[in-house]
Structure formats: structure tokens, C-alpha cells
C-alpha positions in Angstrom: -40.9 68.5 -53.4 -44.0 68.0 -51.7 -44.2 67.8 -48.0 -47.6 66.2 -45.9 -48.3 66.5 -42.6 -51.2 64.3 -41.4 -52.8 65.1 -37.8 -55.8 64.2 -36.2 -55.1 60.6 -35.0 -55.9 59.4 -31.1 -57.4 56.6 -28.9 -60.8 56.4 -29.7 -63.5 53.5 -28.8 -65.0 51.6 -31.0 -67.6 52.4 -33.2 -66.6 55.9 -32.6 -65.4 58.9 -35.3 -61.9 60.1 -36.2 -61.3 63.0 -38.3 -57.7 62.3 -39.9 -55.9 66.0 -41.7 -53.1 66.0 -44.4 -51.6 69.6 -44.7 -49.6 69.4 -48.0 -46.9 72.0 -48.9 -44.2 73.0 -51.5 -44.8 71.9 -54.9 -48.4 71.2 -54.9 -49.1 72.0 -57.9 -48.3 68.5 -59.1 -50.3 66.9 -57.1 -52.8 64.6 -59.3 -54.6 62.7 -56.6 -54.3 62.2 -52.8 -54.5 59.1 -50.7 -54.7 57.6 -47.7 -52.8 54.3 -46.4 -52.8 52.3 -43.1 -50.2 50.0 -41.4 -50.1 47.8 -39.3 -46.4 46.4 -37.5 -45.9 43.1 -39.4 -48.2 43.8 -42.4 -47.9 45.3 -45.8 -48.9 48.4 -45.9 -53.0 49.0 -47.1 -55.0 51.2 -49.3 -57.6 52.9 -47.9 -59.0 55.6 -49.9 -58.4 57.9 -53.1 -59.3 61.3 -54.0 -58.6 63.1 -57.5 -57.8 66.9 -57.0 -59.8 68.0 -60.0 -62.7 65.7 -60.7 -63.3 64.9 -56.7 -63.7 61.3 -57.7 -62.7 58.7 -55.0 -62.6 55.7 -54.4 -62.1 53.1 -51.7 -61.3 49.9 -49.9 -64.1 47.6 -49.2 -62.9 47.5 -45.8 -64.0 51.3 -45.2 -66.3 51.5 -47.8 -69.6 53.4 -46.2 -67.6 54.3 -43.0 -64.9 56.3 -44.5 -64.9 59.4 -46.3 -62.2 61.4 -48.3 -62.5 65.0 -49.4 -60.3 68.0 -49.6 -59.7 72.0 -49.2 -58.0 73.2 -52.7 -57.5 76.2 -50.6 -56.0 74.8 -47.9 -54.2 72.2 -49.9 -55.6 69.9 -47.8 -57.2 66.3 -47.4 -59.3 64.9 -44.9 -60.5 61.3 -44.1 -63.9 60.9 -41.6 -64.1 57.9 -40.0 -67.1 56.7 -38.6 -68.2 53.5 -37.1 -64.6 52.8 -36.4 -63.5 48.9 -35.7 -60.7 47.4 -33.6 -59.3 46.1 -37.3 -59.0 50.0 -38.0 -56.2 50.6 -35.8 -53.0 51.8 -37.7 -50.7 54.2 -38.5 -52.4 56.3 -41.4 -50.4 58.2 -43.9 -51.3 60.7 -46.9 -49.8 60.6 -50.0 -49.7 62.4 -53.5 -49.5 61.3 -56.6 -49.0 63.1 -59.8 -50.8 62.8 -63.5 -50.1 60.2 -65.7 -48.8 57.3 -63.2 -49.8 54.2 -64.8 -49.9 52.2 -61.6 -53.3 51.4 -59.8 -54.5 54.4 -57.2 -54.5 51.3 -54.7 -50.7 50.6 -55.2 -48.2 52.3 -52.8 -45.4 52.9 -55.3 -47.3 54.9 -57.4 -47.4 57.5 -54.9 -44.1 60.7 -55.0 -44.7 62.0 -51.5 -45.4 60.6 -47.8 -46.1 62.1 -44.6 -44.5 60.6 -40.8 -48.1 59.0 -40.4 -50.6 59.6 -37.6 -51.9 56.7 -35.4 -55.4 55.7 -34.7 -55.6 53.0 -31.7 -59.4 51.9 -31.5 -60.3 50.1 -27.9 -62.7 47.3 -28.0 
């Protein structure tokens, strides 16, 4: 078992910063890749950015490409998303999640992902 704890959501204004934590715990060790998702009541649920434990690749979402950035504490077991220049369509409920080694599924695809965190919510007013 892997359990996340994301913090670091709030009201901000727009075109402001967020800094967004995901504290993972127990098994970590299988932990392949982390990601972040959003939400929004009455959507599906969106891909927002991935990060690869060992090689520090990542990737994103056109949406936050050049505003947001992943990156993580090996030490810490941690993963962070910055988010600059932040827009009124940012405003969701972000969650982490991990993903081991070997799932077949795309990085942008929700099921492909073992463990979530509760979410943290960032409101951004226009």
C-alpha cells in the first residue's frame, strides 16, 4: 500500500503561484512515476502532469504546459507541482497519484494509476 497526502492548495488570484505537495508513504518502493490530476464537479477527471522517479522525465498537458512544473524529493518521497501564471480554468481539486513499472496504459490515463490521495483544492478568483 501506498498512501499520498497532497497539501498546499488555497484561494489564490489569478495569474498568481501555487505550490501543490504530495507526501507519499508505505510501500514506495514501487512507485514507478507520480502524477498529478485535476477535477472539476461535473467533468472527467484531467491529466495534468507526469514525473518518472528515476529518469526525472515529465511530461504535461498542453493546458499547463510552461506554467506548470513537476519535480520531486527522493528523500522525502515527495512530489511537487509549481504553478505559475494561474487561470480561472485552473480551479480544481488536484490529486497525486503513483504508478508502478510496466503499466501499459498512457501516463495521461487515470486507471493506470495504484494509489490516490483525498485531493487538495485550488480556487483561482478572476
Amino acid at each position: 500500500q501506498v498512501q499520498l497526502v497532497e497539501s498546499g492548495g488555497g484561494l489564490v488570484q489569478a495569474g498568481g503561484s501555487l505550490r501543490l505537495s504530495c507526501a507519499a508513504s508505505g510501500r514506495t518502493f514501487n512507485s514507478y512515476a507520480m502524477g498529478w490530476f485535476r477535477q472539476v464537479p461535473g467533468k472527467e477527471r484531467e491529466f495534468v502532469a507526469v514525473m518518472m522517479w528515476s529518469s526525472r522525465n515529465t511530461y504535461y498537458a498542453d493546458s499547463v504546459k510552461g506554467r506548470f512544473t513537476i519535480s520531486g524529493d527522493n528523500a522525502k518521497n515527495t512530489v511537487f507541482l509549481q504553478m505559475n501564471s494561474l487561470k480561472p480554468e485552473d480551479e480544481a481539486l488536484y490529486y497525486c497519484a503513483s504508478r508502478r513499472f510496466g503499466v501499459l496504459s498512457p501516463v495521461t490515463e487515470g486507471a493506470g494509476y495504484d494509489y490516490w490521495g483525498q485531493g487538495t483544492q485550488v480556487t483561482v478568483a478572476s
